[in-house]
C-alpha positions in Angstrom: 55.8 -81.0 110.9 56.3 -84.6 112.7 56.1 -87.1 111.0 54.4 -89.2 114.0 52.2 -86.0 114.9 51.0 -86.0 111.4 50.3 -89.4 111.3 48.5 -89.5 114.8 46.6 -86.3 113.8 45.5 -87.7 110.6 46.2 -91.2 110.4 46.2 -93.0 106.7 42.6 -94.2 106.8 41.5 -90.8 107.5 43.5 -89.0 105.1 42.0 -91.4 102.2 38.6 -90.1 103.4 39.4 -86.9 103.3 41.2 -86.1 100.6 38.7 -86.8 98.0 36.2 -84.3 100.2 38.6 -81.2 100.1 37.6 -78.8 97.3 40.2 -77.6 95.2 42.2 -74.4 95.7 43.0 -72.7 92.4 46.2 -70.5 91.8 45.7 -67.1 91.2 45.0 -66.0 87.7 47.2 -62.9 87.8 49.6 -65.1 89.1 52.0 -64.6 92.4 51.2 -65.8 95.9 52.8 -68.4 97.9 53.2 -71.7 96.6 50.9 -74.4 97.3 50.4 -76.0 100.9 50.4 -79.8 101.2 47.1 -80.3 101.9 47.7 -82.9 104.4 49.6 -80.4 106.4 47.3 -78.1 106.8 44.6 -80.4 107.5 46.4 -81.5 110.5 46.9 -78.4 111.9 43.4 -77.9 111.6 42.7 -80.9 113.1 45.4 -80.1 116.2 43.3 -76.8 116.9 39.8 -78.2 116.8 40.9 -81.1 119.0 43.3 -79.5 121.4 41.5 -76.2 122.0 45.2 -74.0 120.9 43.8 -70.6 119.4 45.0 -70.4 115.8 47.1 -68.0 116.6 49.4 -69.9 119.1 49.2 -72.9 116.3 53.0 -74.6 116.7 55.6 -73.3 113.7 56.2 -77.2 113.3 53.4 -77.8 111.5 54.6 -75.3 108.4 50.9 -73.8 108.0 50.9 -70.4 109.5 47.9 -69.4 111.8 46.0 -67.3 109.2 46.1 -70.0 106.5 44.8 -72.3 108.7 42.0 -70.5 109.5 41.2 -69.7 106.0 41.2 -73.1 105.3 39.3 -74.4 108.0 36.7 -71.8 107.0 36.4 -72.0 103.5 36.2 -76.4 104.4 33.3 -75.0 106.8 31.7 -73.4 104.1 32.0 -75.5 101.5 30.7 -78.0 103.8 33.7 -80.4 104.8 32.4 -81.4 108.0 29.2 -82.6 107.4 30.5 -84.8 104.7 33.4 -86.1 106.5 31.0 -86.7 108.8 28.6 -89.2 106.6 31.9 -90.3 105.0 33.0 -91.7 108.1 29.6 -93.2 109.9 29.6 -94.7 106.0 32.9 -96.8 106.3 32.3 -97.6 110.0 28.9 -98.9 108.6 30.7 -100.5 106.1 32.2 -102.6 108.6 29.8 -103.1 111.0 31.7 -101.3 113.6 28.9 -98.9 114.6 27.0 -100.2 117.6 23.4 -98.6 117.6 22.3 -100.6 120.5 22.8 -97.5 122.4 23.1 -93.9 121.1 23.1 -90.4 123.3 20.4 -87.8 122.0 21.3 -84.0 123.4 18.5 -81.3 123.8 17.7 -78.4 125.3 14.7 -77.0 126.3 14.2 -72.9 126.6 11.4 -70.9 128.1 9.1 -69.3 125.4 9.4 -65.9 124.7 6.3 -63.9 126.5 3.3 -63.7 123.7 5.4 -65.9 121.6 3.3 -68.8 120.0 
């Protein structure tokens, strides 16, 4: 992968927030497989999807993650709960900082017609 797509993607600061969040992949017990990913890597090209709407499976070869590992990954991150806590992890060290501005802040909601007999 490029270096400076790798970087952009997942600049320093980020990675140092993420990487203590990312649960651990084990190697198989019976042993085999592929070899470990760099986690970085594949976190990238997670990252590349989510933010440039590519379907996994056109996902670039230069990133060295295939398309099915990637999505493995980003759903076992999903399920393990990676999101929300990168999430909290981030608004934390932005807080940190004082570089959130709540003088402002955009609330979403929708509204849906009740079911008929619904209470």
């Amino acid at each position: 992968m490029s270096v400076d797509l790798s970087q952009r993607l997942v600049p320093d600061g980020l990675w140092e927030l993420v990487a203590p969040l990312l649960p651990s992949f084990n190697s198989r017990p019976q042993g085999g497989g592929t070899a470990p990913l760099d986690e970085r890597a594949v976190f990238a090209a997670v990252v590349y999807v989510l933010t440039s709407g590519c379907a996994w499976r056109y996902l670039p070869e230069t990133f060295g993650v295939s398309p099915a590992t990637a999505h493995r990954r980003f759903t076992a991150w999903t399920e393990a709960g990676l999101w929300r806590r990168l999430h909290r992890a981030v608004l934390d060290e932005l807080g940190a900082r004082g570089e959130i501005d709540w003088t402002s802040a955009i609330v979403d909601a929708a509204s849906v017609r009740a079911e008929r007999g619904a209470r």
